[in-house]
N, C-alpha and C positions, 0 to 999 in steps of 0.2 A: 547726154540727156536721156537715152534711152534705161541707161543704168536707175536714173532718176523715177524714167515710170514704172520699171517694174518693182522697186520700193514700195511705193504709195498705195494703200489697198485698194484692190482689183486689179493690182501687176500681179508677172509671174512667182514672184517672190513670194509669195503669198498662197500658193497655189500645194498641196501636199504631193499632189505624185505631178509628171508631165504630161499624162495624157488628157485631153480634152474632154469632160465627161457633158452629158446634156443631161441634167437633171430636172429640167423645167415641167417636163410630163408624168415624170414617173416618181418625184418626190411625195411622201407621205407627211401628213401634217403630225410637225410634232407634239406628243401627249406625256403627260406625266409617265402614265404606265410604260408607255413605248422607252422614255428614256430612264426608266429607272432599270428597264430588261435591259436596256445596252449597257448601261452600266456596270450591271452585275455580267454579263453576257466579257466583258471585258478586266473584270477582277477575280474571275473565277481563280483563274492560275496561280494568285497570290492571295486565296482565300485565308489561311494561316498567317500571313505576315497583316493583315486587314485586323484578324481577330486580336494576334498578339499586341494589335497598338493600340485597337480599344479595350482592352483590359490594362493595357498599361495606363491609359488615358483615365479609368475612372479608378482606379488605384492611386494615381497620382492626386484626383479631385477627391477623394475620399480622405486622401493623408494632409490637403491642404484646408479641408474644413474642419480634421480634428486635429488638430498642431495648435490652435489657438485654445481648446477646452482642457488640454494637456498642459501646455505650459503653464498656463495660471494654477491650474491643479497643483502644478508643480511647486510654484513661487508659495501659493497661501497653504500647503500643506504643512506649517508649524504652528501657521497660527489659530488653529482650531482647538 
């Protein structure tokens, strides 16, 4: 049964390190800005692998909104 509570959230399981933290007083309200720093505060180290995937990402949307003005290109290029 015990295995059972620490499953269900607010068991251990759920829990990232083992130590008992009291965050009840010393917690900061969270803000856009606050979580946008920790954000980047936590992708700094794979800033490169961030960039490489959105440039891969609108190279890929760029190549799927021009593939339909090419292929017709393509298709009625005799009958002009």
């Amino acid at each position: 049964m015990e295995f059972v509570q620490n499953v269900f959230p607010g068991g251990n399981w759920w829990r990232l390190s083992s130590e008992d933290v009291d965050i009840g007083a010393t917690a900061k309200p969270v803000t856009v800005v606050r979580a946008l720093h920790k954000m980047w505060e936590l992708i700094t180290d794979d800033g490169f692998l961030i960039f490489s995937a959105f440039t891969a990402l609108i190279v890929t949307a760029l190549s799927e909104i021009s593939i339909p003005h090419y292929l017709t290109a393509s298709i009625f290029f005799g009958t002009k």
